[in-house]
ROVEXTI-693356 format. One line per 4 residues: number of its first residue (from 0); their letters; for each residue z, y negated, x negated of C-alpha. Coordinates in Angstrom, 2 decimals. Layout:
! residues N
NUM	a	Z/Y/X; ... .
***
This chain:
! residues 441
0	xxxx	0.00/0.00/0.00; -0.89/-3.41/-1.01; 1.29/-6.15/-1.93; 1.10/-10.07/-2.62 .
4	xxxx	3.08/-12.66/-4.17; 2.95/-16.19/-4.53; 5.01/-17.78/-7.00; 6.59/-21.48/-6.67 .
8	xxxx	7.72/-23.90/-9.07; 9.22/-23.97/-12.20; 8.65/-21.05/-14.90; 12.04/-19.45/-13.77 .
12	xxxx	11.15/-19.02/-10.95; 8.02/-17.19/-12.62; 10.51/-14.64/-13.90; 12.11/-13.83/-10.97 .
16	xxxx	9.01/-13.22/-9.00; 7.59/-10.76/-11.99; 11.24/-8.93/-12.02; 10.62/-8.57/-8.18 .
20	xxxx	7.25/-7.41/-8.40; 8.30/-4.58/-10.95; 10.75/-3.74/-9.20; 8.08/-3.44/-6.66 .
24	xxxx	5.73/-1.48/-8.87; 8.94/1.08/-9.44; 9.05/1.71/-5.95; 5.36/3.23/-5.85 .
28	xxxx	3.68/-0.75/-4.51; 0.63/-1.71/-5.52; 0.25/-5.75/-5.83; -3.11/-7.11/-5.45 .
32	xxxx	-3.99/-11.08/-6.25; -6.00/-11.35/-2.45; -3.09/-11.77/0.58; -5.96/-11.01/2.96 .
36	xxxx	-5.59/-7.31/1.54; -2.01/-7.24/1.77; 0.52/-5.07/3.90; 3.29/-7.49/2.95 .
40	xxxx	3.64/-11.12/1.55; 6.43/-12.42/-1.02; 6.80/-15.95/-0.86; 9.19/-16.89/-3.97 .
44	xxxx	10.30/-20.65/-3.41; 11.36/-23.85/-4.95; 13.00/-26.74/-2.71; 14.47/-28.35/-6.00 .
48	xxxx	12.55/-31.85/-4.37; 11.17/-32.87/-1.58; 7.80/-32.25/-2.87; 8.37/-28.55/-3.48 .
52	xxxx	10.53/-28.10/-0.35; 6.70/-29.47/1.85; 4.63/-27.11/-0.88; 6.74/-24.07/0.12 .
56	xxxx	6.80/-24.26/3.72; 2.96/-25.13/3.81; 2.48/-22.07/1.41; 4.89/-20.41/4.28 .
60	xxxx	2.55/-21.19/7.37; -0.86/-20.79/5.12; 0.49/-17.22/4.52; 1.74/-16.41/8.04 .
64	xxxx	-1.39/-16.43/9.25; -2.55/-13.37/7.74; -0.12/-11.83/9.85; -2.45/-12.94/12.45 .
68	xxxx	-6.22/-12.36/10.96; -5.33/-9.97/8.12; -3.37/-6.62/7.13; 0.19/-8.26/6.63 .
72	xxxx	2.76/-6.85/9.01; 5.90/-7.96/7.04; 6.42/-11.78/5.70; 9.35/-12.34/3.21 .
76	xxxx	10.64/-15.54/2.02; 12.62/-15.53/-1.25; 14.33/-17.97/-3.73; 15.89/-21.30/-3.54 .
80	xxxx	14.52/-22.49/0.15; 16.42/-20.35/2.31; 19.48/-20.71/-0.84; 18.80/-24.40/0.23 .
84	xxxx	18.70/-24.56/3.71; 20.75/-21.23/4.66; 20.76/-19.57/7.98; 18.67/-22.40/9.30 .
88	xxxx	15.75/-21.48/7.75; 15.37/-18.31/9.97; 15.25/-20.86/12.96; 12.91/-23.02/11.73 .
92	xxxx	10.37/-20.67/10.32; 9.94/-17.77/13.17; 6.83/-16.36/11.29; 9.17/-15.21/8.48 .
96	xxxx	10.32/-11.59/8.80; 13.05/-12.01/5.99; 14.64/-14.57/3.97; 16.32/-13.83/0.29 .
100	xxxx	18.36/-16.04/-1.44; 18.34/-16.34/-5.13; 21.36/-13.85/-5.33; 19.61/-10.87/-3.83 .
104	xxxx	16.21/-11.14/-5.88; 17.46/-7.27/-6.91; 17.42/-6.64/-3.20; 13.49/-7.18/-3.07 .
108	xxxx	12.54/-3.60/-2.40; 14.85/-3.37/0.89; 13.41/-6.60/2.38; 9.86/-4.93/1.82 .
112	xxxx	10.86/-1.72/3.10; 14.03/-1.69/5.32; 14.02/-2.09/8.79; 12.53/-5.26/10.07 .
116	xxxx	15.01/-7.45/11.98; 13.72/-10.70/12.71; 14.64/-13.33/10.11; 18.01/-11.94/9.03 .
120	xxxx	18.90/-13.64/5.35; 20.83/-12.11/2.42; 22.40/-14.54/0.91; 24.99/-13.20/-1.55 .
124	xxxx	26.77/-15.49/-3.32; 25.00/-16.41/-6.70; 28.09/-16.57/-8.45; 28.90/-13.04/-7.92 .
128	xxxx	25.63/-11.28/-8.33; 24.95/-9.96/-12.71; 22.14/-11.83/-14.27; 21.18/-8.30/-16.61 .
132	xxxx	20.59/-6.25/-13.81; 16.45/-6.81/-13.95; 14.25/-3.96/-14.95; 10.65/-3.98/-15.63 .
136	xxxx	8.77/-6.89/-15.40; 5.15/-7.21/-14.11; 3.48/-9.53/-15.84; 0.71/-11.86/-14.96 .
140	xxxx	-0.29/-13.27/-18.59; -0.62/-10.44/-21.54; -0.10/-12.44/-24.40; 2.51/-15.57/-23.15 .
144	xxxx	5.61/-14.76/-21.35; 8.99/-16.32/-19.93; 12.28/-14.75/-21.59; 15.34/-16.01/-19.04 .
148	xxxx	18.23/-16.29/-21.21; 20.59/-17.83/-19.02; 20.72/-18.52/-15.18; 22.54/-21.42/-13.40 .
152	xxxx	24.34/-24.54/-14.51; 27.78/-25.89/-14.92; 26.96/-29.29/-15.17; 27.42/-31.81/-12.10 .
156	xxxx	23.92/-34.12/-12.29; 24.55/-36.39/-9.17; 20.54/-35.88/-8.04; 20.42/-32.11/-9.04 .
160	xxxx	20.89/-29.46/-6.21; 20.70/-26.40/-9.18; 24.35/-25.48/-9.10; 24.80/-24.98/-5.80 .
164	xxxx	21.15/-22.66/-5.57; 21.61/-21.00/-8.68; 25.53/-20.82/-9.40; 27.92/-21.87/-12.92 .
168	xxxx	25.69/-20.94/-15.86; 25.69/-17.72/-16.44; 24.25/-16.26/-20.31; 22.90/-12.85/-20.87 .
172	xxxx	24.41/-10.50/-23.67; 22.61/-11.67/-26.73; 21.34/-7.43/-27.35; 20.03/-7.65/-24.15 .
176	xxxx	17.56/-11.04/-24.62; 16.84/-9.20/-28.27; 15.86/-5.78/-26.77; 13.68/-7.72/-23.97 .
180	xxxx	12.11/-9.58/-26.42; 11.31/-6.76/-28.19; 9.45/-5.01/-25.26; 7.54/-7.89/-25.11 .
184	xxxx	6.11/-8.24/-28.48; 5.38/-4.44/-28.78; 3.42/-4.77/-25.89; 1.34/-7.79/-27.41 .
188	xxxx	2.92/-11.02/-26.50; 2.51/-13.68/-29.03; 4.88/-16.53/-27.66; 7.91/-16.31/-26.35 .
192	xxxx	9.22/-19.03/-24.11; 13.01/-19.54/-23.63; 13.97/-20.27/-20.33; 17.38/-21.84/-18.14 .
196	xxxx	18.75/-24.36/-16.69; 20.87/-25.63/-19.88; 19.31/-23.56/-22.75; 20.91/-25.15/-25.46 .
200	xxxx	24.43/-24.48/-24.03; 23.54/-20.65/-24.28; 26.44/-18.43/-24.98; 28.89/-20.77/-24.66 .
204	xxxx	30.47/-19.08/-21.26; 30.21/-15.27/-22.50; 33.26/-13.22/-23.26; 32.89/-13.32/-26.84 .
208	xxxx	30.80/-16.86/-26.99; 27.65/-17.29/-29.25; 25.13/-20.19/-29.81; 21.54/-20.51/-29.25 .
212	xxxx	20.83/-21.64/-33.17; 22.21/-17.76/-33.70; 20.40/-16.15/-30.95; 17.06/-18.33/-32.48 .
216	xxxx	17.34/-16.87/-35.83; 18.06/-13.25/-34.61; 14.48/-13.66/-32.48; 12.98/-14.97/-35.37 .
220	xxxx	13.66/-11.80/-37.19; 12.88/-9.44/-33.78; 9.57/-11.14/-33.28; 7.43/-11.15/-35.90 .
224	xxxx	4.38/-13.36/-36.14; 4.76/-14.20/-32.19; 6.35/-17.68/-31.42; 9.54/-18.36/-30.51 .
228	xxxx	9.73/-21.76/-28.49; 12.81/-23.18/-26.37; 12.23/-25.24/-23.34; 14.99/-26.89/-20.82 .
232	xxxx	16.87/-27.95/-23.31; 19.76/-30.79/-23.01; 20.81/-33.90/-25.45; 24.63/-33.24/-24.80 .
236	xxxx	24.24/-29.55/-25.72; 21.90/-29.27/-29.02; 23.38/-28.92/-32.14; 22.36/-29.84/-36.10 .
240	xxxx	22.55/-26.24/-36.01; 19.82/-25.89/-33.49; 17.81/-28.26/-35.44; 18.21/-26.82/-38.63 .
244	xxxx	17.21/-23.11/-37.85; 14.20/-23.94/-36.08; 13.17/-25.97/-39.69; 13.87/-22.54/-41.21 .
248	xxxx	12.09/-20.38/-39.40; 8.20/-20.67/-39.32; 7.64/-18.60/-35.72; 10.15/-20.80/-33.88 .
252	xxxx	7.89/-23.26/-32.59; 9.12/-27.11/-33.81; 9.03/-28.00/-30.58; 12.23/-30.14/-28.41 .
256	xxxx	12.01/-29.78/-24.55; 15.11/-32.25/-24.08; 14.74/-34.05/-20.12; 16.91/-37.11/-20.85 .
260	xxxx	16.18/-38.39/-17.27; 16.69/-41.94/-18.52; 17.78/-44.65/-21.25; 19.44/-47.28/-19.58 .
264	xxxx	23.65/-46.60/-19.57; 24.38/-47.81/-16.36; 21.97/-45.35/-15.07; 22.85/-42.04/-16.88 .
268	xxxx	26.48/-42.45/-15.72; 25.65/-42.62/-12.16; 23.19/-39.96/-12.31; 26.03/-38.14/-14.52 .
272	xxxx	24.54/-37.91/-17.17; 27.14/-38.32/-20.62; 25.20/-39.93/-23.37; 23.94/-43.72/-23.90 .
276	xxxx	20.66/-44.79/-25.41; 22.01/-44.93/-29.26; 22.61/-41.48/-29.36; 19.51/-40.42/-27.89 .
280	xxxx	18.13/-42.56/-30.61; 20.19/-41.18/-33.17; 19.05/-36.91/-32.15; 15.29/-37.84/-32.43 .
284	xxxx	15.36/-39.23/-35.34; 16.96/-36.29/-36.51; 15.08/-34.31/-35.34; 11.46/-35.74/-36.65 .
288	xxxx	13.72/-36.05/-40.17; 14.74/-32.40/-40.43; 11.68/-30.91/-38.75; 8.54/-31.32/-40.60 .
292	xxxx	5.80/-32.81/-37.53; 8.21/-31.79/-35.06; 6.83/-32.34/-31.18; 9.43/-34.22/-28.52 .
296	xxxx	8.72/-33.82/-24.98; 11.16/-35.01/-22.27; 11.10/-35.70/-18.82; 12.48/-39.26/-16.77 .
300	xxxx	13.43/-40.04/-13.39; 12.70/-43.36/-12.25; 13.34/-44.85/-8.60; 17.28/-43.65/-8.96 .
304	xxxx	19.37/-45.85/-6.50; 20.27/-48.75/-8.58; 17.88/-48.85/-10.93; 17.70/-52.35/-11.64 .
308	xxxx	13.79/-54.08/-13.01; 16.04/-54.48/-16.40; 16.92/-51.07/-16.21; 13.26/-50.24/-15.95 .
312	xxxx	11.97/-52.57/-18.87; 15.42/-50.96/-21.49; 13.36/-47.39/-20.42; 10.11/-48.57/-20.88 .
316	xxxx	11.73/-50.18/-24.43; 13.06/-47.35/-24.86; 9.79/-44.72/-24.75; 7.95/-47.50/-26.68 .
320	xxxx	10.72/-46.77/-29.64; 10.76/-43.12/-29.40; 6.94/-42.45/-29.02; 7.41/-39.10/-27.14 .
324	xxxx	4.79/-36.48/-27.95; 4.83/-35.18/-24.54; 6.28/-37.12/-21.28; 6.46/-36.28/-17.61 .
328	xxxx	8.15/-38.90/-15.26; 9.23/-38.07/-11.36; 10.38/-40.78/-9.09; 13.66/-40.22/-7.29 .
332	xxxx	14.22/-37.44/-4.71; 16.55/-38.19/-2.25; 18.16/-35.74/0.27; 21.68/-35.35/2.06 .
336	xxxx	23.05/-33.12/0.47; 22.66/-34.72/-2.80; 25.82/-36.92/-4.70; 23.64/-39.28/-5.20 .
340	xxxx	22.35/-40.05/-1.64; 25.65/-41.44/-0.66; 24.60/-43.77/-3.99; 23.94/-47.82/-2.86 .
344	xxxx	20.41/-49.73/-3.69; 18.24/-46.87/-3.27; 14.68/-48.19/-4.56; 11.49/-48.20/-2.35 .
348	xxxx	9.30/-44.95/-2.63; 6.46/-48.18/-3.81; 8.37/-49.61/-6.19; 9.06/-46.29/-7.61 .
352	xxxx	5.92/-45.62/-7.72; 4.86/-48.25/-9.35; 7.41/-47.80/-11.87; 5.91/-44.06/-12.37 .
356	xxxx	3.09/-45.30/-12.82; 3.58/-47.96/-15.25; 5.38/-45.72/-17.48; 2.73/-42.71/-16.97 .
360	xxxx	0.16/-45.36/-18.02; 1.82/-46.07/-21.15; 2.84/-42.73/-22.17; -0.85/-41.66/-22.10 .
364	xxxx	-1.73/-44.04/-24.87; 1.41/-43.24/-26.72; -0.18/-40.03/-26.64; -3.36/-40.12/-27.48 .
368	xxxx	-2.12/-42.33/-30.98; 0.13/-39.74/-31.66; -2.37/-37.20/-31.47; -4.53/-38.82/-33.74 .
372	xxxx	-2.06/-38.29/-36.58; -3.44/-34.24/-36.19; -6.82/-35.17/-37.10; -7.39/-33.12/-40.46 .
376	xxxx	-4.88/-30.94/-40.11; -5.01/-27.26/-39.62; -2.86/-25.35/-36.87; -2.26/-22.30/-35.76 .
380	xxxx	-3.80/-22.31/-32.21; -3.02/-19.34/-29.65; -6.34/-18.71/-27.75; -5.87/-18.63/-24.18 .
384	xxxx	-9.82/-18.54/-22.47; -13.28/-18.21/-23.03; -15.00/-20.47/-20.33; -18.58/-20.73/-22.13 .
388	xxxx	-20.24/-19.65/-25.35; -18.80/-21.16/-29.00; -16.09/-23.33/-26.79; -12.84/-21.24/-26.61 .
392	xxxx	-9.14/-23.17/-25.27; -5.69/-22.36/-26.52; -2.61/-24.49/-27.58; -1.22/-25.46/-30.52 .
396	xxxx	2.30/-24.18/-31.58; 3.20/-28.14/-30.51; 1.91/-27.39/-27.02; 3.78/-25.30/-23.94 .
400	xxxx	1.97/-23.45/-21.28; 1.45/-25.29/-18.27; 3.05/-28.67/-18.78; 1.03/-29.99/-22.25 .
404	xxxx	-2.32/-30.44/-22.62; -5.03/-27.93/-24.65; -6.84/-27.52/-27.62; -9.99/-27.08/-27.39 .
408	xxxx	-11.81/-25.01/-30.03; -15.20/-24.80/-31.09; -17.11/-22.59/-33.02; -20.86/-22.00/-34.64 .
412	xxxx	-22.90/-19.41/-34.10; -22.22/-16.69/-36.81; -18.84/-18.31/-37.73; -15.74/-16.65/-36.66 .
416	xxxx	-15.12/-15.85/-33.14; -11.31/-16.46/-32.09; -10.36/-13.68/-29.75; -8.16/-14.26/-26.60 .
420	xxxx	-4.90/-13.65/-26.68; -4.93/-13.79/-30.91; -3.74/-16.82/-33.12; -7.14/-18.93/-34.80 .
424	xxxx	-6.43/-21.55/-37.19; -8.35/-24.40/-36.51; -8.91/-27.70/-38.24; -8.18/-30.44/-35.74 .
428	xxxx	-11.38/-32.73/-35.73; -10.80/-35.03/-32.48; -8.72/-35.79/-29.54; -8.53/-37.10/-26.20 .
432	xxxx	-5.70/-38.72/-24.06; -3.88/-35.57/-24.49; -5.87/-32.94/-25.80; -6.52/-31.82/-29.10 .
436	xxxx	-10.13/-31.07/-30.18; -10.92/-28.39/-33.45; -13.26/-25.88/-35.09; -12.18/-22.49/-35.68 .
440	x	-11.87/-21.66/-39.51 .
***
């Protein structure tokens, strides 16, 4: 029998829908990429804004109709939408057989199979539910994947709704990230992506408490040529140690995913956030000084109630002074049951738009003068497609799937041909906005 998924937001998420689908496999499913084929539908969903809370129910309805026109007898809503909204997701989605919450992803193969009752949710605390007890994963990409290190968060962000969907951070066993990672390599992946909700503070809550700089150089050793690369990072929880072993270790990618949400002080501390500007300033330029052409990507939030048009201009100083390699800005999502809805001088969706925009405009030619400091140099490049003859695209070890831009390799006829999947080295010869442009060596 024939089974679909479709997979929402963030690259977590992306794990928990391929542990679900292999647990899936395990129990004798066979998952197919066309819903119109499909005896059942898994919708795995993200309601961490407003944005993705209208993207999942759309995805919801577009789905439900193949209970109508195609095969589907059995809909099944999982992840942080019914988490979210709770029992009242059942009565405002009637086309939805089954809801899951993000505590009983491990309960995926009784939703599918069990008795259909008309909307009932499982939603087991997330607190009380093991992170380790995943088996194998089905996997959508052969030579990229997601290794989930952690789950949860501790931390109280007033304009962050993880905690309460995902629970208190909760770290896997060290040996059991190693012997995953493992797995993965021996079955061909060359990058591994480290994934959570507070990376850097990995370890810090298990019974006998570890760092990530230690768990970085023990998957430098496990992983051989593949790359190593940490994303989700946070500026209150990275250490010089941190810093230091990824200068050490040529596989762990010199890459810092660290979302600093904004500059301005007044800001951070309402959105909870305990840092000021200086020391911001202070961790990238260690960073760049310890870590040889190391890449900085973070992510802002502008529109937050209060935000002032001189706590917009100390940002927009502020990105002018770091010169982030990579930069993605949201405005403000506001909902109830947010901290900081009950926040005063909530900004206009126009004016934070405009601010967005402003900053978005800016950041792109930050961007494409950084890149042009890569012209003449040669990188290692991971070859992701094919899409016509002698022009191949992959990413540099400075780029992450799915939120950086590409490089874009070319080669001559009887030169070398990169394969997919495989590292080139190519010799960086142009750029654009935010692509990088080579030839194949």
């Amino acid at each position: 029998m024939h089974l679909y998924i479709e997979s929402l937001g963030c690259a977590r998420n992306q794990v928990d829908s391929e542990n679900m689908a292999g647990q899936l496999r395990q129990a004798g499913w066979s998952l197919t990429r066309d819903p119109a084929e499909a005896v059942v539908i898994v919708v795995n969903t993200c309601s961490f804004v407003e944005s993705a809370i209208n993207e999942s129910i759309e995805t919801i309805l577009e789905l439900a109709r193949f209970k109508k026109k195609g095969r589907c007898k059995r809909l099944v809503v999982a992840g942080c939408l019914p988490e979210r909204f709770r029992e009242a997701i059942a009565e405002a989605l009637p086309e939805v057989d089954q809801f899951l919450g993000t505590g009983a992803f491990t309960r995926i193969v009784d939703a599918v199979t069990g008795p259909l009752n008309g909307g009932v949710c499982l939603l087991p605390d997330p607190d009380r539910i093991a992170i380790d007890t995943t088996g194998a994963r089905e996997r959508g990409q052969s030579h990229t994947a997601y290794l989930k290190i952690a789950e949860g968060c501790s931390r109280h962000c007033t304009y962050c709704i993880i905690p309460r969907l995902r629970g208190r951070q909760k770290s896997r066993p060290m040996e059991h990230i190693l012997n995953e990672a493992r797995e993965l390599v021996a079955g061909g992946v060359k990058e591994l992506n480290l994934v959570a909700q507070d990376t850097t503070h990995y370890g810090h809550d298990l019974a006998e408490p570890v760092s990530l700089d230690i768990l970085l150089a023990r998957l430098a050793d496990v992983a051989g040529d593949a790359w190593v690369r940490f994303l989700y990072g946070h500026p209150e929880s990275i250490t010089d140690g941190v810093i230091e072993t990824v200068a050490a270790h040529p596989t762990l990618c010199p890459y810092f995913d660290l979302p600093v949400q904004h500059a301005a002080t007044r800001v951070l501390k309402k959105m909870g956030r305990n840092y000021e500007k200086e020391k911001l300033l202070d961790l990238f330029q260690r960073i760049r000084s310890t870590v040889a052409g190391a890449a900085l990507r973070t992510t802002l939030i502008v529109g937050f109630p209060g935000e002032t048009d001189a706590d917009f201009q100390e940002l927009m100083d502020f990105v002018e002074q770091v010169r982030f390699d990579h930069l993605g800005v949201f405005t403000y999502s506001d909902a109830e049951d947010l901290p900081s809805h009950r926040l005063p001088g909530h900004v206009s969706k126009k004016v934070a738009q405009s601010r967005h925009d402003t900053l978005m405009e800016r950041q792109m030619e930050i961007s494409a003068d950084n890149l042009t400091s890569r012209i003449g140099k040669t990188l290692s490049v991971l070859i992701e497609a094919a899409p016509e003859p002698h022009l191949y695209e992959g990413r540099s070890i400075l780029q992450a799937p799915e939120v950086d831009g590409m490089t874009f390799v070319r080669t001559l006829p009887g030169g070398p041909t990169p394969s997919i999947g495989e590292f080139a080295s190519v010799t960086i010869t142009d750029t654009l906005e935010y692509d990088l442009i080579g030839r194949a060596l």
